[in-house]
C-alpha positions as a Markdown table, in Angstrom:
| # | Residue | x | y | z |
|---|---|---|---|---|
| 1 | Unk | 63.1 | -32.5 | 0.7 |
| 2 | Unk | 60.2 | -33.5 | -1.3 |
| 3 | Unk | 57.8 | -32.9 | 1.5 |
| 4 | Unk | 58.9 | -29.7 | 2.3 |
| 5 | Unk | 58.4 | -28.9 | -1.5 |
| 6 | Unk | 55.2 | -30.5 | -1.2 |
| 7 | Unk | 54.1 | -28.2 | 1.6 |
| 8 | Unk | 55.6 | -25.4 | 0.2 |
| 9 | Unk | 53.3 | -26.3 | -3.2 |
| 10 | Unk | 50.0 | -26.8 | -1.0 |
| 11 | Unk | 50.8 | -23.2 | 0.7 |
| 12 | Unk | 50.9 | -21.2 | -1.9 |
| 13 | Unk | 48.1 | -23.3 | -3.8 |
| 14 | Unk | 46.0 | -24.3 | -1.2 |
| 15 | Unk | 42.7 | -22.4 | -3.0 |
| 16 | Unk | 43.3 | -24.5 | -6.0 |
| 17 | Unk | 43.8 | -27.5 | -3.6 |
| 18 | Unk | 40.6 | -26.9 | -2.0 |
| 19 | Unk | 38.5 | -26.1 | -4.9 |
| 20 | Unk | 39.5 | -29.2 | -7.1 |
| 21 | Unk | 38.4 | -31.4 | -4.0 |
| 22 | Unk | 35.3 | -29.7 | -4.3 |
| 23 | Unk | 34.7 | -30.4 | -7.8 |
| 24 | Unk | 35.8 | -33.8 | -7.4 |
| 25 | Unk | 33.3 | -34.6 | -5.0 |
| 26 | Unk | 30.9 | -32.5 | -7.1 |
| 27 | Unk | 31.3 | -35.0 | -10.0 |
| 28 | Unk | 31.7 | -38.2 | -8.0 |
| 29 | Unk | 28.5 | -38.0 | -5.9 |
| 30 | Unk | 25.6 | -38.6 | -8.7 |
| 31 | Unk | 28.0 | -41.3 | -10.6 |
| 32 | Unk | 27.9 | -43.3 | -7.7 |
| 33 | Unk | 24.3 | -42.8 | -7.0 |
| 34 | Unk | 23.9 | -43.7 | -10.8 |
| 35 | Unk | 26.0 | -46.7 | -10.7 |
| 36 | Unk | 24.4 | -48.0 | -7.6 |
| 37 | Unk | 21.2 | -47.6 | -8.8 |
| 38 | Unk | 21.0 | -51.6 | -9.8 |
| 39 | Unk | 21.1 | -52.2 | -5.7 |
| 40 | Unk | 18.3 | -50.3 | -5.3 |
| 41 | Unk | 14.3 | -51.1 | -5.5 |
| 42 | Unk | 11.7 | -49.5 | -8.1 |
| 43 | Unk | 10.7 | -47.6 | -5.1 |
| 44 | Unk | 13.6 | -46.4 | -3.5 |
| 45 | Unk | 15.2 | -45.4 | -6.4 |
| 46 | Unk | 12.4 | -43.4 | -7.0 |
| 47 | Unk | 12.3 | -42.0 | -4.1 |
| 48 | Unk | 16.1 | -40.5 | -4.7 |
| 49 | Unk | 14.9 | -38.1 | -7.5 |
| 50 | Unk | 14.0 | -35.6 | -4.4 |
| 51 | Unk | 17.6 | -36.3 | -3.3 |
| 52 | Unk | 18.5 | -36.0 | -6.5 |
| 53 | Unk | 17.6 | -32.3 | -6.8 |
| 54 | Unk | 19.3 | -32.1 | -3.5 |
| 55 | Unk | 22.3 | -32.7 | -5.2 |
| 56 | Unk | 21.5 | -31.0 | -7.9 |
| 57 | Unk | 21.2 | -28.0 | -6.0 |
| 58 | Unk | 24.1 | -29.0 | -3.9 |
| 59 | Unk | 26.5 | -29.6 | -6.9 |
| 60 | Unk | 26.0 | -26.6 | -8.7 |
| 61 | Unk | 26.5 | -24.6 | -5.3 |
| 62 | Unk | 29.7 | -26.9 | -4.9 |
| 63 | Unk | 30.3 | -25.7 | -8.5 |
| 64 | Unk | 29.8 | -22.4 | -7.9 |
| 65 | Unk | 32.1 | -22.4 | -4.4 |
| 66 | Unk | 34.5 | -23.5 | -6.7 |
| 67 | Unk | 34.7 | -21.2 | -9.3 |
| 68 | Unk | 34.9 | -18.9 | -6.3 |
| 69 | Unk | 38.0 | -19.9 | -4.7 |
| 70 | Unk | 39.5 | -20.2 | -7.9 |
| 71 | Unk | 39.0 | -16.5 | -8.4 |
| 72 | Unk | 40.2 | -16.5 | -4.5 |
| 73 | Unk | 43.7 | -18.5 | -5.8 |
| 74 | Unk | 43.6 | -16.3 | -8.8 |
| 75 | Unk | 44.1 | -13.1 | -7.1 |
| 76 | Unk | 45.8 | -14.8 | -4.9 |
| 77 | Unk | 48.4 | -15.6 | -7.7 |
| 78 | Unk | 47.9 | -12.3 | -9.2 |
| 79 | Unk | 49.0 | -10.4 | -6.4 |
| 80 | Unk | 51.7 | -12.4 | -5.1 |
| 81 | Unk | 53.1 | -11.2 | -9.2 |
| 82 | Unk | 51.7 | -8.1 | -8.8 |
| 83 | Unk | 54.6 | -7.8 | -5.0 |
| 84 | Unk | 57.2 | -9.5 | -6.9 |
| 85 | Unk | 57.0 | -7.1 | -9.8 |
| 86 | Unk | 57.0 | -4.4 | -7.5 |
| 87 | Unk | 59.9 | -5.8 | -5.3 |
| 88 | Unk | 61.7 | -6.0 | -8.9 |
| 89 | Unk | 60.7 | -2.4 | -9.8 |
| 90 | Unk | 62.0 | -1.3 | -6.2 |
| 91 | Unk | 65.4 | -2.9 | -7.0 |
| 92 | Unk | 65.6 | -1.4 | -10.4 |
| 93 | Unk | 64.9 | 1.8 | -9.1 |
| 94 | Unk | 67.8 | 1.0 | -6.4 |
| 95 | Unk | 70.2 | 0.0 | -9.5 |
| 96 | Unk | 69.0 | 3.3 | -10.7 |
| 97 | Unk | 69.7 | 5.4 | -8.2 |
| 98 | Unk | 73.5 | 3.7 | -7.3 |
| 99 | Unk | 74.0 | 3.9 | -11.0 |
| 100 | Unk | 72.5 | 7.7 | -11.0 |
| 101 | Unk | 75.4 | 8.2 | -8.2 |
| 102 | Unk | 77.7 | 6.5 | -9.3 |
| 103 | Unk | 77.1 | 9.1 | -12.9 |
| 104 | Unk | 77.4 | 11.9 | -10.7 |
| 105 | Unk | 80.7 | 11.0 | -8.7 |
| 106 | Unk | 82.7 | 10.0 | -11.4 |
| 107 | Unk | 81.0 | 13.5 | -13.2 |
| 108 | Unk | 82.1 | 15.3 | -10.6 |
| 109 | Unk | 85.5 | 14.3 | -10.3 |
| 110 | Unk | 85.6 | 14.9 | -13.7 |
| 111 | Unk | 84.4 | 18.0 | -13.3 |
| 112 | Unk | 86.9 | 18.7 | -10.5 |
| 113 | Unk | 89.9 | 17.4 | -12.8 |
| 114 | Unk | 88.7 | 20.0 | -15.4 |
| 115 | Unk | 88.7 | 23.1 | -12.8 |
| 116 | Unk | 92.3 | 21.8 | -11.3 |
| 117 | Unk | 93.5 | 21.7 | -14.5 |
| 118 | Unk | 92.4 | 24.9 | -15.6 |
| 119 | Unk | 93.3 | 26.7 | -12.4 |
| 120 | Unk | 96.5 | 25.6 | -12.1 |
| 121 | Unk | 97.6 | 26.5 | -15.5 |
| 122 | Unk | 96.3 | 29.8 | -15.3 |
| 123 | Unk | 98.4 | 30.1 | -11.6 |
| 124 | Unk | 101.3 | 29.0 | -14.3 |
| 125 | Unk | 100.5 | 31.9 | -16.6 |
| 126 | Unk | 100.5 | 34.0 | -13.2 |
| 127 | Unk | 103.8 | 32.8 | -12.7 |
| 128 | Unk | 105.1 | 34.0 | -16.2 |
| 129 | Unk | 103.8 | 37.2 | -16.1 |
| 130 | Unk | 105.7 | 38.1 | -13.2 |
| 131 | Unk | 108.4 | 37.3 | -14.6 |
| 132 | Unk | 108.2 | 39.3 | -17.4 |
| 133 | Unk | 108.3 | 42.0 | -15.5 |
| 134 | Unk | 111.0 | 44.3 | -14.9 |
| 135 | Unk | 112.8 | 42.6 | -11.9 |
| 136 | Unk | 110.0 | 40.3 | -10.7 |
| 137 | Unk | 108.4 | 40.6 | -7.6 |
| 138 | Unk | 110.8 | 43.4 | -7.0 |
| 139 | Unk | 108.7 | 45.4 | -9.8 |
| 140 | Unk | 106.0 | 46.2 | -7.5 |
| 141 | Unk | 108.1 | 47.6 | -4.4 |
| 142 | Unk | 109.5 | 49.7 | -7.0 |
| 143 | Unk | 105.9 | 50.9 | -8.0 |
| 144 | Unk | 104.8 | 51.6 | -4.5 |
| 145 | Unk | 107.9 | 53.7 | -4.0 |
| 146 | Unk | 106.7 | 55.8 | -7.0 |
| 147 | Unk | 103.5 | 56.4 | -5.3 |
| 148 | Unk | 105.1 | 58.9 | -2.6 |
| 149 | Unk | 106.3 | 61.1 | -4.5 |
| 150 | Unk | 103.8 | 60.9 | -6.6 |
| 151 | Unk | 101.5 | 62.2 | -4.4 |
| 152 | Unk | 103.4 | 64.6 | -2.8 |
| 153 | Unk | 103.0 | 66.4 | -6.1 |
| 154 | Unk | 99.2 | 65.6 | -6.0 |
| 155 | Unk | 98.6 | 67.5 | -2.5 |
| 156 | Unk | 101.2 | 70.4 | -4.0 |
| 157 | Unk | 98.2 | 70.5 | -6.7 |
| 158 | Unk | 95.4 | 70.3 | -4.0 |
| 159 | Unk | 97.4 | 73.1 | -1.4 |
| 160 | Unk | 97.3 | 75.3 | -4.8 |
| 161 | Unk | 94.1 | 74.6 | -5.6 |
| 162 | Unk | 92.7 | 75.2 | -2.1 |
| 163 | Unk | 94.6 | 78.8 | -1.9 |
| 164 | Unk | 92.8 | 79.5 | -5.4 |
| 165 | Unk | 89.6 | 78.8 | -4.2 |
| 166 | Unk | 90.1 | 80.9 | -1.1 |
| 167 | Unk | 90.5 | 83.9 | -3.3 |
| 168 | Unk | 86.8 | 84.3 | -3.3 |
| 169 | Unk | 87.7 | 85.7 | 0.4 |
| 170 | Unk | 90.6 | 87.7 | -0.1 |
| 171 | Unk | 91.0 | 89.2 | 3.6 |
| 172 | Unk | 90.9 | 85.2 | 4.7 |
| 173 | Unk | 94.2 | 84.6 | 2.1 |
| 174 | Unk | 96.0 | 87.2 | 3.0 |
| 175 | Unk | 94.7 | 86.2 | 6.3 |
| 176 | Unk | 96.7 | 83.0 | 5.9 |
| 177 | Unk | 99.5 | 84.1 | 3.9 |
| 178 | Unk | 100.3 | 86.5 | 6.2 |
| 179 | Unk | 100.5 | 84.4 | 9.0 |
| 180 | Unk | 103.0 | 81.7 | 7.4 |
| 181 | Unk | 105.2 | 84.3 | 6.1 |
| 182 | Unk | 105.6 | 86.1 | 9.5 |
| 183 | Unk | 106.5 | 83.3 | 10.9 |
| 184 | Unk | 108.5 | 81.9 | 8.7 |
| 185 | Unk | 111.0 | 85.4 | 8.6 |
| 186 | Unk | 110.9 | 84.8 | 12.4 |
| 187 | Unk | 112.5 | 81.3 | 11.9 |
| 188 | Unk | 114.7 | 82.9 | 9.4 |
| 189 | Unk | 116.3 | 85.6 | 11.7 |
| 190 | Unk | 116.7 | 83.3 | 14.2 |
| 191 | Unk | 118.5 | 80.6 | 12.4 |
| 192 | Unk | 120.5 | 83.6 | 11.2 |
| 193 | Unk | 121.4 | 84.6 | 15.2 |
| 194 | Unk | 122.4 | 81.4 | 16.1 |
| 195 | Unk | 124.7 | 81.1 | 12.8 |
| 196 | Unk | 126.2 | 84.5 | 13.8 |
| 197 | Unk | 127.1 | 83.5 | 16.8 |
| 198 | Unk | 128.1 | 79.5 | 16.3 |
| 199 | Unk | 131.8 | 80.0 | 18.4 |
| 200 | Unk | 130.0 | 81.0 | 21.6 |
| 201 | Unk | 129.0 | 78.9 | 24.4 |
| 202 | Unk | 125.6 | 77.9 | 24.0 |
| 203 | Unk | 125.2 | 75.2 | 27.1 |
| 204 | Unk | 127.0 | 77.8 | 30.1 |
| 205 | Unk | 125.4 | 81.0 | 29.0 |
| 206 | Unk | 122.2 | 79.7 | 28.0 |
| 207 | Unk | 122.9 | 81.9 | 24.8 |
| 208 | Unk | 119.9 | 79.8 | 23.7 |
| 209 | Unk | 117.0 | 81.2 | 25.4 |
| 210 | Unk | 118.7 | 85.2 | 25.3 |
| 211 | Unk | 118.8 | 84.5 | 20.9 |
| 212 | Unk | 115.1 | 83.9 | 21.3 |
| 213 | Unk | 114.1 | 86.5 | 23.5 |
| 214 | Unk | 115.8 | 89.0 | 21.4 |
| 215 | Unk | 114.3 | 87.5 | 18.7 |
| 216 | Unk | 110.3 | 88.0 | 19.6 |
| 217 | Unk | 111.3 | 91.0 | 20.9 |
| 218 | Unk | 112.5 | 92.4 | 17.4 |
| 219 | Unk | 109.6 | 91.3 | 15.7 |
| 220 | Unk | 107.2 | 92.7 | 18.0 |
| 221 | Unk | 108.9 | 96.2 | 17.6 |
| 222 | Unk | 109.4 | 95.6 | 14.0 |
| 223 | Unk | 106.0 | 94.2 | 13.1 |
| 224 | Unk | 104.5 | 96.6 | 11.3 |
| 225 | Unk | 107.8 | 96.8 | 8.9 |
| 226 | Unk | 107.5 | 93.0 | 8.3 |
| 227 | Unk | 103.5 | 93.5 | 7.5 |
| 228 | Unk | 104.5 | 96.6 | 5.3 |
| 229 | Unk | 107.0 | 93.9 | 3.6 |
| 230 | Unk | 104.5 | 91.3 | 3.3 |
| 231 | Unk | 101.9 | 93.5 | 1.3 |
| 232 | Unk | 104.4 | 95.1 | -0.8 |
| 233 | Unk | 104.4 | 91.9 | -2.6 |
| 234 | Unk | 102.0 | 90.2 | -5.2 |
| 235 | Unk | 99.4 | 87.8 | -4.1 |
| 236 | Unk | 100.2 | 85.8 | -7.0 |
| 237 | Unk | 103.7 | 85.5 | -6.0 |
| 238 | Unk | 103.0 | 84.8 | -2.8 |
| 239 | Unk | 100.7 | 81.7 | -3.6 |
| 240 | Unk | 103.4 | 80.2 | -5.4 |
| 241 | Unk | 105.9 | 80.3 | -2.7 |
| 242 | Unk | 103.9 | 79.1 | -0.3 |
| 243 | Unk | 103.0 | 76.1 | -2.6 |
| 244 | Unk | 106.7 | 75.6 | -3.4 |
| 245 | Unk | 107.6 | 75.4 | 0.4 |
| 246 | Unk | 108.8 | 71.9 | 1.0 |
| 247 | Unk | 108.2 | 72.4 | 4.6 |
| 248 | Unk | 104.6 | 72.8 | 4.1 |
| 249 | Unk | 104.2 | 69.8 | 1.8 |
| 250 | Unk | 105.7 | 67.6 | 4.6 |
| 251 | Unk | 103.7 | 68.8 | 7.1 |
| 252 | Unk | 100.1 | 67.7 | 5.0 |
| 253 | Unk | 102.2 | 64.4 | 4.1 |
| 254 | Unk | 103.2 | 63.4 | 7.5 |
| 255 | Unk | 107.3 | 63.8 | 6.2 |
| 256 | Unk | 109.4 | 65.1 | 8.9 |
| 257 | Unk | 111.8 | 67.9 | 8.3 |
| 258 | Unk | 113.4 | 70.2 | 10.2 |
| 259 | Unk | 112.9 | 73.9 | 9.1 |
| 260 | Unk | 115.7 | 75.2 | 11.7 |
| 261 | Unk | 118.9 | 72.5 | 12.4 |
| 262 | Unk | 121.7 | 74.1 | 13.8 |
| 263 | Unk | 124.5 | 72.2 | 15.8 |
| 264 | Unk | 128.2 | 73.6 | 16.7 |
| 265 | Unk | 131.3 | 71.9 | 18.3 |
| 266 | Unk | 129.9 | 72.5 | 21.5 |
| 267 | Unk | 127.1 | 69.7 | 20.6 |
| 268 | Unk | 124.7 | 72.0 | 21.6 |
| 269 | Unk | 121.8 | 71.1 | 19.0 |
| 270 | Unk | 119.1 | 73.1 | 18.3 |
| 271 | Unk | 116.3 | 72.1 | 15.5 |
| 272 | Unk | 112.5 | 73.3 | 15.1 |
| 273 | Unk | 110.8 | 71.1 | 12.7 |
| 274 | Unk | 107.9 | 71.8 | 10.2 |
| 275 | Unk | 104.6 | 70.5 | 12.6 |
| 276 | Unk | 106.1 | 72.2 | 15.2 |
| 277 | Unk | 106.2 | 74.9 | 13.0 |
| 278 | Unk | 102.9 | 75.2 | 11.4 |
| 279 | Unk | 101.3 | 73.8 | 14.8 |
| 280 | Unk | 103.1 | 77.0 | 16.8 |
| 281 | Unk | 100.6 | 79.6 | 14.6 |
| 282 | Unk | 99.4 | 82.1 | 16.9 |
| 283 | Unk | 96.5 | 83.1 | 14.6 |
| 284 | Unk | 93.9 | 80.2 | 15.4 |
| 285 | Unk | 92.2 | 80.9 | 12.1 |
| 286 | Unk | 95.2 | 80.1 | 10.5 |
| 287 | Unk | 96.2 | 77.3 | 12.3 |
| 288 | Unk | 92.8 | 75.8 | 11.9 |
| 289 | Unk | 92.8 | 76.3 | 8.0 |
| 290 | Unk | 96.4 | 74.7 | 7.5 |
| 291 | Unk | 95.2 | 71.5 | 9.8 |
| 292 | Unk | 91.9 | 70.8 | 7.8 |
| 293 | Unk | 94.0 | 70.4 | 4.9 |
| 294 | Unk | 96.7 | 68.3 | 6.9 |
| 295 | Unk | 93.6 | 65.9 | 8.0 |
| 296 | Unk | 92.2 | 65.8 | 4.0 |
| 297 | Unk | 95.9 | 64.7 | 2.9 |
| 298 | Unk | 96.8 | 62.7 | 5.6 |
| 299 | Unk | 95.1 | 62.1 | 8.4 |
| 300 | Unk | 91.9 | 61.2 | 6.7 |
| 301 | Unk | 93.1 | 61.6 | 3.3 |
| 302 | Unk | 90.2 | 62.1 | 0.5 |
| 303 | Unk | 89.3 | 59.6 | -1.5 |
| 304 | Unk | 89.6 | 61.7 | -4.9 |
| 305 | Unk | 93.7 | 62.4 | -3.9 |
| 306 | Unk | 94.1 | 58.4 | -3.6 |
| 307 | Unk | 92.3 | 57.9 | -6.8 |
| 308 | Unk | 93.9 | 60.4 | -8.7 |
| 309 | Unk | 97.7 | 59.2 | -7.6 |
| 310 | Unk | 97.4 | 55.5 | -8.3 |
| 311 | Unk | 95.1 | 56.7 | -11.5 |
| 312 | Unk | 98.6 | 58.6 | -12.8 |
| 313 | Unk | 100.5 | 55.8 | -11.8 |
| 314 | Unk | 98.3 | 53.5 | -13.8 |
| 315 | Unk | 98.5 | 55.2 | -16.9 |
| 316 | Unk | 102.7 | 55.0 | -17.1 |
| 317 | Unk | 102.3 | 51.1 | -16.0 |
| 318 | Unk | 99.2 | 50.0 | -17.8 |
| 319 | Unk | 101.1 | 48.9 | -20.5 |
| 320 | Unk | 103.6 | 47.1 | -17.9 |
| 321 | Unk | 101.0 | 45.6 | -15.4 |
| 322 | Unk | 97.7 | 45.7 | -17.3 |
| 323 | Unk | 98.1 | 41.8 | -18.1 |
| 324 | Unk | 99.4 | 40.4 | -14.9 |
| 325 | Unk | 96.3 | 42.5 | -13.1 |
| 326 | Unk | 93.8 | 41.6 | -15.4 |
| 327 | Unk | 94.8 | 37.7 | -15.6 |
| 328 | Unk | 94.5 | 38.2 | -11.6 |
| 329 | Unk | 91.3 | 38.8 | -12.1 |
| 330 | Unk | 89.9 | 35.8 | -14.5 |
| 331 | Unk | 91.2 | 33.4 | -12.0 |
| 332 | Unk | 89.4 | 34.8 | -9.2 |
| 333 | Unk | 86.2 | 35.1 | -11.2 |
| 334 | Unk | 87.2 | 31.4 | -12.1 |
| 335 | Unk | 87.0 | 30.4 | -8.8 |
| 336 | Unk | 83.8 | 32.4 | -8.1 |
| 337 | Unk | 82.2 | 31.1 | -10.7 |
| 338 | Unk | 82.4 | 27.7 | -9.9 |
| 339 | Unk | 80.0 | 25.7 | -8.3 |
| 340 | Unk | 81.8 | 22.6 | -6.1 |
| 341 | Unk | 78.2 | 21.7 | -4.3 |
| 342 | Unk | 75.2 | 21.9 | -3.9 |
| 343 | Unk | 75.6 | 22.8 | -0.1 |
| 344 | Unk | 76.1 | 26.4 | 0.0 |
| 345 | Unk | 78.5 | 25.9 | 3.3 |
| 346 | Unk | 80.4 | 23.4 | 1.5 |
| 347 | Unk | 80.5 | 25.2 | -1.6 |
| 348 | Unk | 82.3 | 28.2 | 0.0 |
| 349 | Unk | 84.8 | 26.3 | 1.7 |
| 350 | Unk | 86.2 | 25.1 | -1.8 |
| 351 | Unk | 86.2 | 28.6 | -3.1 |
| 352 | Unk | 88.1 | 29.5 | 0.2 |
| 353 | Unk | 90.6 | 27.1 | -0.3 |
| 354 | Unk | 91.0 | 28.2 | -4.2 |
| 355 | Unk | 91.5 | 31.7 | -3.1 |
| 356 | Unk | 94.0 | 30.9 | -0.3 |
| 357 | Unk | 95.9 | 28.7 | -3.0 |
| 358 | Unk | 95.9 | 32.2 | -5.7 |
| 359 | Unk | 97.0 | 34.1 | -2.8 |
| 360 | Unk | 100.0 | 32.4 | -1.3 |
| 361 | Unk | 101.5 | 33.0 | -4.7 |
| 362 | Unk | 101.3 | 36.1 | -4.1 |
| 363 | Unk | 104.1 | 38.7 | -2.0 |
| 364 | Unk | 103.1 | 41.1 | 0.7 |
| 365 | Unk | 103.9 | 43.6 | -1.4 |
| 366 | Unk | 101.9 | 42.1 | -4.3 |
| 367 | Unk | 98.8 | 42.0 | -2.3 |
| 368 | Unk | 99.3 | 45.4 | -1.1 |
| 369 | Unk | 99.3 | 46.7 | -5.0 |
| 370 | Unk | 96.7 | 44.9 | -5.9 |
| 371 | Unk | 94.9 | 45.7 | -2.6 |
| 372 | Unk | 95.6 | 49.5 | -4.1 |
| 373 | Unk | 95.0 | 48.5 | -7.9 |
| 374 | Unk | 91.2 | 47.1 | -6.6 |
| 375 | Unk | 90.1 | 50.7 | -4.8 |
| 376 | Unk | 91.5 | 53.3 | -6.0 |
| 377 | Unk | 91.4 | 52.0 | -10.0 |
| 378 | Unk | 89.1 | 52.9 | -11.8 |
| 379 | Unk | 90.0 | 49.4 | -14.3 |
| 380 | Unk | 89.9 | 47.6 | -10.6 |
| 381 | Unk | 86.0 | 48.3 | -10.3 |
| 382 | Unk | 84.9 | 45.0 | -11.0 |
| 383 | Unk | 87.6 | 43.0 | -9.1 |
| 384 | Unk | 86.6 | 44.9 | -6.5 |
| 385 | Unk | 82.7 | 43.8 | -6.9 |
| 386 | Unk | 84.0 | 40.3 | -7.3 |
| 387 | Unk | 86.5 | 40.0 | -3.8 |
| 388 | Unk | 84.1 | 42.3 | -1.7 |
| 389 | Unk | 82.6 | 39.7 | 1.0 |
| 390 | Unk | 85.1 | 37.1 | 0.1 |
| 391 | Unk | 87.8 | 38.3 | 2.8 |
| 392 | Unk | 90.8 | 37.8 | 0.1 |
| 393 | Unk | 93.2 | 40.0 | 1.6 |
| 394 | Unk | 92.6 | 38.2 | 4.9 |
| 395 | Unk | 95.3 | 39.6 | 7.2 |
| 396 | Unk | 98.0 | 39.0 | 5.0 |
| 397 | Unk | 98.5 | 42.9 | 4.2 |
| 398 | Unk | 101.3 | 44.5 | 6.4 |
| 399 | Unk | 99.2 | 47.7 | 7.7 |
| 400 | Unk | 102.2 | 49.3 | 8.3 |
| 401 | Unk | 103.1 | 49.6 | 4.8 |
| 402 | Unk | 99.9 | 51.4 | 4.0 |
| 403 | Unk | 100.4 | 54.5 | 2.5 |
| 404 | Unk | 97.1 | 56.2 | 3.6 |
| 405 | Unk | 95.8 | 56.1 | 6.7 |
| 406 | Unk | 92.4 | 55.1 | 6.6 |
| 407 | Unk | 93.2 | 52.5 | 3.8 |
| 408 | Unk | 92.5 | 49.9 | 6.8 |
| 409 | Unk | 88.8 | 51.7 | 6.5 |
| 410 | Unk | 89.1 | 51.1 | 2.6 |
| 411 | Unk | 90.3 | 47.2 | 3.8 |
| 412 | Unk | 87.4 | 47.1 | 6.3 |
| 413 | Unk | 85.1 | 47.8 | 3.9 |
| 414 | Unk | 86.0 | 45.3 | 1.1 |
| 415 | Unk | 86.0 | 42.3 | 3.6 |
């Protein structure tokens, strides 16, 4: 043991080792020329003092190598201190950084804890919202059943409003006027034949196909009484039927409805319904007109009707649904605003999951209102800035509930 400490000792020290040899010898050499002097003759000893400034010279350049290689062990010493200070700084800097990590784990699970917390007390207040609404979840399939009607009353407003404007071309409305009322006293007449004559055999005689011969035939001998009829009466009045004719509004809402249905004991059935109606005009300017309208109110229905219907339902609910909508909206922009990580991928995928939490508390027909309450509100302009890229609605909404056809356009749009 002690001579591996020893050689331990004489390797890291070895400079020092060396260079107090050299003084040693350095020191020793003229003492023992000095004490051995007596041994020597007059002559000889005079004949060291040459040496003697040999070793003169020779000590003070032993000196000198000394001092030397104890500057050598010096920095020798120095910078072995100077690699354990930095091997200490190094594992500071370690402790450091675990501790630095260690700071920023447990701060971000307390971070996390905060958010949960939060979140999940505002999916409470969610909760208790609903039900303080009339009848729960059941609240909103009562507010999308308003909606129909509701705009049914909306595209009376736009048919009238379109009939106005086309009074700027008065041959063109009477035009189109004309045209429905024609053939709507030809319908008429002939419900009228088949009621007068409800006892006879339809199926054997083919009664059918005789009622409607006679039929076109009396109003092709008759039609300039029926045109004499039709401009005896105001333009103003006319309008207003027109507008008023349910048949019409079904046809530009997609509603089917029959505007002849006649059946008799026989079972012979007989029924004409309103697009077969409208879609039988035999003046193709007319027709034309009638189907623009029918593609701006239902086939491709114009955003301003949508707007408008959900903006008059708003106003009688506000009061009823404002909160739940608008506490919808904090936690989303809750979750949005959070930041789980500094990885962006990573970061998304917690929102994601946040979002899919919010939105299984939701029902179908839940999602579908708000899906409504987020484009066609105005108030639902900046929930809709905050859900578009985020895919909320996923495909969760039942498409054949929409009420619009191009709201999967609408859907489209906000994913």
């Amino acid at each position: 043991m002690g001579d591996k400490l020893m050689k331990e000792w004489l390797k890291e020290n070895k400079w020092i080792f060396v260079g107090g040899i050299v003084i040693v010898v350095a020191i020793l050499t003229p003492l023992i020329l000095f004490i051995g002097r007596n041994n020597l003759d007059q002559k000889t000893f005079e004949a060291l003092g040459p040496v003697g400034d040999f070793f003169g010279g020779t000590t003070v350049g032993l000196l000198t190598l000394a001092s030397m290689l104890f500057v050598i062990a010096s920095i020798s010493m120095q910078k072995k201190q100077l690699d354990m200070q930095q091997d200490e700084l190094k594992m500071q800097r370690e402790e450091l950084a675990k501790t630095r990590e260690e700071y920023e784990l447990t701060n971000k699970t307390l971070t996390k804890q905060q958010f949960d917390s939060t979140f999940f007390n505002m999916i409470d207040l969610h909760h208790n919202l609903l039900k303080d609404l009339d009848g729960g979840r059941e609240y909103f399939n009562k507010t999308f059943e308003l909606l129909k009607p509701k705009y049914k009353a909306i595209v009376k407003d736009y048919l009238g409003s379109k009939l106005n404007t086309l009074k700027h071309d008065q041959d063109r409305l009477e035009q189109f006027l004309r045209t429905f009322y024609l053939n709507n006293w030809k319908i008429n007449r002939l419900k009228l034949s088949f009621e007068e004559n409800r006892y006879l055999d339809f199926i054997l005689t083919d009664l059918k196909t005789e009622l409607e011969s006679e039929n076109d035939q009396h109003f092709i001998d008759n039609m300039d009484t029926y045109k004499a009829k039709f401009d005896d009466g105001e333009i103003e009045v006319k309008i207003r039927s027109c507008i008023n004719n349910t048949h019409i509004i079904n046809y530009l809402v997609g509603e089917s409805s029959n505007i002849l249905d006649f059946s008799n004991i026989d079972d012979f059935k007989y029924t004409i319904s309103n697009n077969e109606f409208f879609e039988s005009f035999d003046d193709e300017w007319s027709l034309e007109y009638i189907k623009k309208i029918r593609k701006e109110t239902l086939l491709e229905p114009l955003l301003d009707l949508k707007r408008l219907v959900y903006e008059k339902i708003y106003k009688v609910k506000v009061e009823e649904f404002g909160h739940y909508y608008r506490n919808l909206y904090r936690i989303v922009k809750f979750i949005q605003d959070e930041h789980f990580s500094k990885d962006p991928i990573e970061n998304e995928k917690e929102k994601k999951k946040y979002r899919g939490i919010l939105r299984a508390q939701l029902s179908s027909m839940e999602l579908l209102m708000l899906f409504y309450n987020v484009v066609y509100s105005n108030k639902g302009e900046k929930f809709k800035e905050i859900l578009k890229g985020t895919n909320f609605f996923d495909d969760h909404l039942i498409e054949s509930k929409f009420l619009w056809a191009n709201d999967k356009e609408e859907l489209d749009a906000l994913k």
